[in-house]
N, C-alpha and C positions, 0 to 999 in steps of 0.2 A: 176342756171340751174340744174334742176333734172336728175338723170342716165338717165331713161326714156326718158324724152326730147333729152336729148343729143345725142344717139342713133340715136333717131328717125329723126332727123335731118340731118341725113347721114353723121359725120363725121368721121364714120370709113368706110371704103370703102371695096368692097366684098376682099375676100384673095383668092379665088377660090383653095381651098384646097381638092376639093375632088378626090379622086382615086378609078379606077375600082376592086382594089382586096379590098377596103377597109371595114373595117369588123364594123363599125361605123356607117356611114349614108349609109341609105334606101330613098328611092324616096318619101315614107313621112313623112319624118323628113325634118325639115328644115335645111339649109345649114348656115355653121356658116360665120359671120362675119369676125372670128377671131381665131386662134385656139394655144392651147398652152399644150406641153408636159410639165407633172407632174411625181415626183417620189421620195422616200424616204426611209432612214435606210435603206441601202444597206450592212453597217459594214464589208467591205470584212474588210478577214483576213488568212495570208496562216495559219490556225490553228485548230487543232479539233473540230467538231460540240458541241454546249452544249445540256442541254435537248430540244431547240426549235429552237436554233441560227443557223445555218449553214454557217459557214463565210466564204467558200469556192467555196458555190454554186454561191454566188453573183454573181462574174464574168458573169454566164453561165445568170445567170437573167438578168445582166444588158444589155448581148449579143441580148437576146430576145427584149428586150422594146427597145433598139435601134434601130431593123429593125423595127418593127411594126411605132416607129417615123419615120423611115427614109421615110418608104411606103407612110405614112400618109401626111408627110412634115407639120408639127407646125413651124408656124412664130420664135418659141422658143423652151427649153427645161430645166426645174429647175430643180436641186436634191436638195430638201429641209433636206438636213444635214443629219449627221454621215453615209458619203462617204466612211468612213473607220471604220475599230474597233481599240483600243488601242493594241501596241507594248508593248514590252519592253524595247527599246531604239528609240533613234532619225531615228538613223538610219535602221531598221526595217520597223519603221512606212511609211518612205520617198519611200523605196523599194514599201510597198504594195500600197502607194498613185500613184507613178509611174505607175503601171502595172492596178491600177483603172483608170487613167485617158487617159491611151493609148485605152481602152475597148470606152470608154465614147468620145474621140474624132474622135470615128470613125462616130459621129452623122453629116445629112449635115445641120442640123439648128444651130443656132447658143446655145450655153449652160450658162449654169449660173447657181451657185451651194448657198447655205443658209448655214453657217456653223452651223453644231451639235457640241455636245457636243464631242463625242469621236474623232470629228476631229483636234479638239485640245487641248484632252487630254497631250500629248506628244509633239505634234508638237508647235511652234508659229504659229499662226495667219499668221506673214510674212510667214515663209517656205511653210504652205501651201498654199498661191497663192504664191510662185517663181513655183511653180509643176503645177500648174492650170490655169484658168481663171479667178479666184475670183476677185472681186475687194480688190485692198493694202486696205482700209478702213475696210472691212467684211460687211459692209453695204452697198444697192447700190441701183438703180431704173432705169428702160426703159422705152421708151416708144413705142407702136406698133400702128398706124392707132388710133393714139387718146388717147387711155386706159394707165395708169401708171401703171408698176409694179413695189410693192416696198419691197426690200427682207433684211429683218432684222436680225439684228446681237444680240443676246440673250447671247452668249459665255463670260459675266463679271460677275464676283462676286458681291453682292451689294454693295461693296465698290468701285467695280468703277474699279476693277483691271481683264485688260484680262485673258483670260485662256490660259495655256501653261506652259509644263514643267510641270505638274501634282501639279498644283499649289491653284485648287478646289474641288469643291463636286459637281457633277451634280443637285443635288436639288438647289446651290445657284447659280441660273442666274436671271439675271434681265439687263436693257436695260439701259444706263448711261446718264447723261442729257443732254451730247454735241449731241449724237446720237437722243436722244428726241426731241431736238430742229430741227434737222436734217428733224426727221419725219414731225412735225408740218409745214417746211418749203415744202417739198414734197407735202403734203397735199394741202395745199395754193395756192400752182403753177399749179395744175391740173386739166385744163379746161375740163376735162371729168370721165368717172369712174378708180376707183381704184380696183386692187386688192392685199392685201398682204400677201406676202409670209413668210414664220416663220419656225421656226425648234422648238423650245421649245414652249408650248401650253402658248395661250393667253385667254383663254376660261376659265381660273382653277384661285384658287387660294390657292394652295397646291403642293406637288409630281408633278411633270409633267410641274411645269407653271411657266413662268415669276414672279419674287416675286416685279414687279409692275405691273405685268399686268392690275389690275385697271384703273391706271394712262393711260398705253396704248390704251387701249380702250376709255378713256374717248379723246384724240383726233383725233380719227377716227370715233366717234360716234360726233363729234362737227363740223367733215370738211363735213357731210352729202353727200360723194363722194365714199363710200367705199361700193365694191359690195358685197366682200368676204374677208372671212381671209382662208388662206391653211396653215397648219401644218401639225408635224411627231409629235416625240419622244415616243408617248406614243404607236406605233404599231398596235394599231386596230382601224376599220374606229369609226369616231365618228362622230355627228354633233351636235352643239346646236344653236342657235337663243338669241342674248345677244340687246337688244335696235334697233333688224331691223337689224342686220349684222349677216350672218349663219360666222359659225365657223365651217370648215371641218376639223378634221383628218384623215389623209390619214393612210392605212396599210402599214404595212415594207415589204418591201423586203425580209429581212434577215427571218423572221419565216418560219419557216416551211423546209420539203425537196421535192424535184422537182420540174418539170417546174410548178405544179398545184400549188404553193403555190408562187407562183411569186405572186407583184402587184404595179401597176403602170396607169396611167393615160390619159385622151385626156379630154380638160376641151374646151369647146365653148362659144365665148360669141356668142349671139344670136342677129336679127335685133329689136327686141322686149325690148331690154334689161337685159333679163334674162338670163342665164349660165344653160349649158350645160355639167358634167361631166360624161364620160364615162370611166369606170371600167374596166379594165382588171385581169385577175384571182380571186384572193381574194379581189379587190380594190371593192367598193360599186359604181352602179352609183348614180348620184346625179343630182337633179335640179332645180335650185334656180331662186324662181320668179323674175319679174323683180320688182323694187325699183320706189315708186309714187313719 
């Protein structure tokens, strides 16, 4: 069964998601099927600005994009990784993860986080979800009115060895085989569309990107079920088109200073089968046809 067909078929059922202040949909746009809060590289830190970073401001960003979700009500809400910036010790890090995640569950949808890189820089993998929601694995998938999301774990060395404990290079991530097999069984099970979620770019194959990203793609381009891929890390919107699958990067959070320099997300699927992202401040909108 094709996205399209699937769709079309009505097995996602309306979400009735819209709201009277909502600053999104107009009376001619179509109303989504589905809708889903996005958002990335937030890096608080209680610590001085660098020349673009501001790892202080976060808070006051993350404060924003969670009324505008809360207004909105998304079925969901992703932070696609580095929720935090790097401490100097353990416990540093635990404090600012704390006072991140007190900010972030003031949301009423439900949340779900992508670990980055600088989230476990310092920290283990465990420690930060004993503070969160994360899934213990790092890896994990839902599903809403049909649609799989499935949000991946990039935070290993190519050896295979988690990060934590300042134990990598941010350039060396790559997705390890238990976790691959992982996917490929996600993939397989999911009688309708996908979309996945990532924190290290799967689109590259250099700086920025999974060092099998290849491999990755190549079974998401073979389960012919994959709408979209969402990523961070690299800060500024991007999109490319790899074999019939857009690849979005989203903008950070963390660049820039004031409320203008926020950015963050409302992504819709549509009855058509096509997706719907809408941009707030510096985020790009986006919209991605639907799949034959």
């Amino acid at each position: 069964m094709t996205r399209r067909s699937f769709l079309q078929q009505g097995t996602l059922c309306i979400a009735g998601l819209t709201s009277g202040r909502s600053v999104l949909a107009t009376e001619a746009e179509a109303q989504p099927l589905l809708r889903i809060g996005l958002m990335t590289d937030l890096h608080y830190a209680d610590k001085p600005a660098t020349k673009t970073r501001f790892y202080q401001e976060a808070l006051g960003k993350l404060d924003e994009a969670v009324e505008v979700m809360n207004r909105e009500k998304p079925a969901a809400v992703i932070e696609l990784g580095d929720f935090i910036d790097q401490a100097p010790d353990v416990d540093q890090e635990l404090e600012w993860l704390k006072t991140m995640e007190s900010h972030y569950a003031k949301l009423t949808s439900p949340r779900h986080y992508v670990l980055g890189n600088h989230c476990v820089t310092t920290l283990t993998k465990q420690e930060f979800a004993n503070h969160t929601a994360l899934a213990p694995t790092g890896y994990s998938s839902f599903e809403i009115q049909g649609a799989r999301f499935i949000l991946l774990d990039a935070c290993y060395r190519e050896d295979g060895v988690p990060y934590g404990r300042n134990n990598a290079h941010w350039k060396d991530s790559a997705i390890p085989n238990a976790e691959l097999k992982w996917l490929e069984n996600e993939l397989s099970q999911a009688s309708g569309p996908v979309i996945i979620l990532a924190h290290q770019r799967l689109d590259l194959d250099k700086a920025h990107a999974v060092k099998n990203a290849a491999e990755v793609r190549a079974l998401l381009e073979k389960s012919g079920k994959v709408t979209a891929v969402f990523q961070g890390h690299s800060h500024k919107n991007d999109l490319q088109d790899i074999s019939g699958i857009p690849y979005c990067t989203l903008a950070a959070m963390i660049e820039g200073t004031g409320a203008e320099h926020n950015s963050y997300s409302l992504l819709d699927v549509l009855a058509d089968g096509s997706l719907r992202l809408k941009g707030f401040r510096q985020q790009s909108d986006r919209r991605f046809p639907a799949s034959v």
